[in-house]
Each structure stands twice: as structure tokens, then as C-alpha cells.
Residue, then its C-alpha position, 0 to 999 in steps of 0.5 A: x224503220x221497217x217491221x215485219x208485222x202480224x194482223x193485231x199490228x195493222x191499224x184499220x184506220x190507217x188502212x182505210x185512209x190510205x185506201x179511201x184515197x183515189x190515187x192509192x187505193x188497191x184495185x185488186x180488193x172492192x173495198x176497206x173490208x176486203x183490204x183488211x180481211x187480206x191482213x187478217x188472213x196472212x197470218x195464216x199463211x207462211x208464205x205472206x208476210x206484212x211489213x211495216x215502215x215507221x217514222x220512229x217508233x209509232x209513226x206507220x207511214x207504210x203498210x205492203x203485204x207481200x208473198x214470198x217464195x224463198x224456195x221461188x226467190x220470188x214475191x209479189x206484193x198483194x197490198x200496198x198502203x202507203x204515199x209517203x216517198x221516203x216509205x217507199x224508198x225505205x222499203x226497197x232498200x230493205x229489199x235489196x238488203x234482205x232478197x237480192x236476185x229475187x223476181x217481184x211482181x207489183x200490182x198496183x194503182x197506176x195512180x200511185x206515181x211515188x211507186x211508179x217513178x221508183x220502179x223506172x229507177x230500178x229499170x223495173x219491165x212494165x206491163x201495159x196498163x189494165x183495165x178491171x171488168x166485173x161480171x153482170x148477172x146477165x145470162x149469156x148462152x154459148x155453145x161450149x163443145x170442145x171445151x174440156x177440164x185440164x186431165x191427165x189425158x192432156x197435161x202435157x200439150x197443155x204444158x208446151x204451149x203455156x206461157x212460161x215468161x210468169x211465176x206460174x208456169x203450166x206446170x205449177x198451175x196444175x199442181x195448185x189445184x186448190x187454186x186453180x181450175x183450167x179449161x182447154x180448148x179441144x180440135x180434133x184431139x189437139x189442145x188450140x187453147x187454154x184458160x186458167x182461172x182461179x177458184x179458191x176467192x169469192x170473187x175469182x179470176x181469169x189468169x191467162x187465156x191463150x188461143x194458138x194463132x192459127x186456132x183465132x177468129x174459131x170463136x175458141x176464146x168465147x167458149x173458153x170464157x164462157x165455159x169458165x163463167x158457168x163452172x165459177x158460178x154462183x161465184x162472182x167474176x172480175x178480169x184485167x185485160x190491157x187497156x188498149x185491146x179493144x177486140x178483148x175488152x169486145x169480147x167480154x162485154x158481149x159475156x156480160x162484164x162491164x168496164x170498172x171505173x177507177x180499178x185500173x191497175x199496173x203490173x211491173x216486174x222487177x229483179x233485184x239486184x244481187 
């Protein structure tokens, strides 16, 4: 049976003894605490909704915080509490029931082979694996000139080269301002580069960085980082890059971040059938 849920509903104990486990812990959240914060938050958010699995009446055998955009037709799960197969499959198929042709987004342990092995048996698309990086106190200093903050001026060649294979295009980046920051990456005029960041946590995050192709090896990508770095400060700074970009992972060791152990995560994209 699945429920959908309020924060007064979700049991701390449950919650910590799913996340204390290792191979379903949730590696977009430091600890129990902020698991728990994030339901206690939903409630005051139209947009995410908890959802419960129950063997009978009393028996929480799944806990999910979800977003979800019926205007989108899309969701992304923020939290996921569960290790029981059969919880797993009673949430998909409730899902496929009630959000057919809608766009998912699962972030997740890559641990969590229950998960895993459902979504290759939707054909869900696979994201390589990511490698979570958290940001030292070391101070790094690098030059930042033609760096510049998203304005008016360069909206629209910020437009045409971002990334439009995700839920958060250019477009919709900018307009969630209490969300994001952006820094562009400047030539002579022309925008080479550019790089989202959230801003609205305490501990935020790079969310995508794009360099043109003939712009890469200018030393473009380490001033946008660092130019990101110093206008979230005193905030802290955590990163996903993919486990085997090695020139990547270089990078931001050499600005401070180092390797998280046991936060790796795993982005898969599905679309459910309509």
C-alpha cells in the first residue's frame, strides 16, 4: 500500500536506520539531520511530495521524497529510504499508474543494486557513476578576469549554448534566480563558457559547467570555479564529477576539493511509459 505522506508521518528511526546503512544511504545529504530536515521541509513545498510504502496498515517498508512538476510532467527523487525489493516494485508501479510520460530523474547510491536492477528493467538511460568532492578551507587564489555574472547583456548567447538534454535548460536557470547564480566566461565579447551554481543551501553546488571546445585548455574552467568558489563563500561547496574524468577530478583538487569517501552517487533517467 502506498501513502502519500506529511513530515509528522515520517519516522526518524526509520529514516536513520535506512540511511545508517552503507549501501542505501543518501549521498546528496551529510547526515541523518539533513535527511530528515528535507521532510520536514516538504511540507512547505507544493512541489514535493512524500510518499510512503506499507506492508498492511503500520509496516513503513518505503519512504521517497519526490519533486514533481505536473506542468513539466516531470520528477526527480530527492530522497529515497528503502531496501526492501517488493517496495520498490510497489512504487513503480504506482508510478506508471498515476504519472505515465512523465520524465524521472533518480539520484541515488550506486550501491542500491534493488534500484539499480529495476531501472535496467525499464531501459532506464544511465549516467556514469559520480564521484562526490567537498570543499576544504584551503585558500586558493586565481585570477578571475573575464569572468562575469549572467545579465541582460548576455542572456541569449548564454541561451544557445547551454546544455538542453536536462530539466533545467538556460532558460529556466535564469529564471529561478532564488535558485541559482550563473558566471559566464567572457572573450573579447563572446561568451566561451559558462557555469551554474546553486545558491539558495548551505552547502551548494555546481550544476553544470560548459567550456566551448575551442575555448579548453585557456585555463577558462578554473576561473569559472574559482570565481563560483568566492561568490558562495562563506557558504560551503560540495561537487559530482564523473568517476573516470581524472583531467576533472585534477582540477578541483588543485582548488581545494577533495575526494568524499562513500558518496558516490548514480543519475538515471527514466520515462514512464504512457
Amino acid at each position: 500500500m502506498i501513502k502519500e505522506l506529511n513530515a509528522a508521518n515520517c519516522n526518524p528511526d526509520y529514516i536513520k536506520q535506512i540511511n545508517d546503512d552503507p549501501d542505501f544511504s543518501n549521498p546528496a545529504f551529510s547526515d541523518n539531520d539533513e535527511v530528515i530536515a528535507a521532510f520536514q521541509k516538504a511540507d512547505d513545498k507544493p512541489n514535493e511530495h512524500i510518499f510512503g510504502v506499507y506492508d498492511g496498515d503500520n509496516e513503513l517498508t518505503g519512504l521517497f521524497l519526490f519533486l514533481i512538476s505536473e506542468e513539466e510532467r516531470y520528477m526527480e527523487l530527492l530522497v529515497c529510504l528503502c531496501r526492501e525489493e517488493s517496495a520498490y516494485r510497489e512504487l513503480f508501479d504506482y508510478l506508471q499508474m498515476n504519472y505515465p510520460g512523465f520524465q524521472v530523474d533518480f539520484v541515488f547510491n550506486p550501491e542500491n543494486v534493488l534500484l539499480k536492477e529495476i531501472l535496467k528493467e525499464k531501459d532506464a538511460y544511465f549516467d556514469e557513476e559520480q564521484q562526490q568532492m567537498l570543499l576544504t578551507d584551503r585558500p586558493v587564489f586565481v585570477d578571475t578576469s573575464g569572468i562575469e555574472s549572467l545579465s541582460e547583456q548576455y542572456k541569449e548567447q548564454y541561451f544557445a549554448m547551454h546544455d538542453t538534454d536536462r530539466y533545467w535548460t538556460g532558460e529556466k536557470v535564469a529564471e529561478a534566480e532564488e535558485r541559482f547564480n550563473v558566471y559566464l566566461a567572457v572573450d573579447d565579447g563572446t561568451v566561451v563558457g559558462y557555469l551554474d551554481i546553486t545558491k539558495c543551501f548551505d552547502e551548494n553546488e555546481p550544476f553544470d559547467i560548459v567550456v566551448m571546445k575551442q575555448h579548453r585548455r585557456k585555463g577558462w574552467g578554473r576561473k569559472l570555479m574559482a570565481a563560483a568558489i568566492e561568490g558562495n563563500r562563506p557558504k560551503k561547496m560540495r561537487l559530482h564529477v564523473d568517476v573516470g574524468n581524472r583531467p576533472a577530478i585534477h582540477l578541483y583538487e588543485s582548488l581545494g576539493f577533495e575526494k568524499v569517501k562513500g558518496k558516490n552517487s548514480q543519475t538515471v533517467n527514466w520515462i514512464i511509459p504512457e
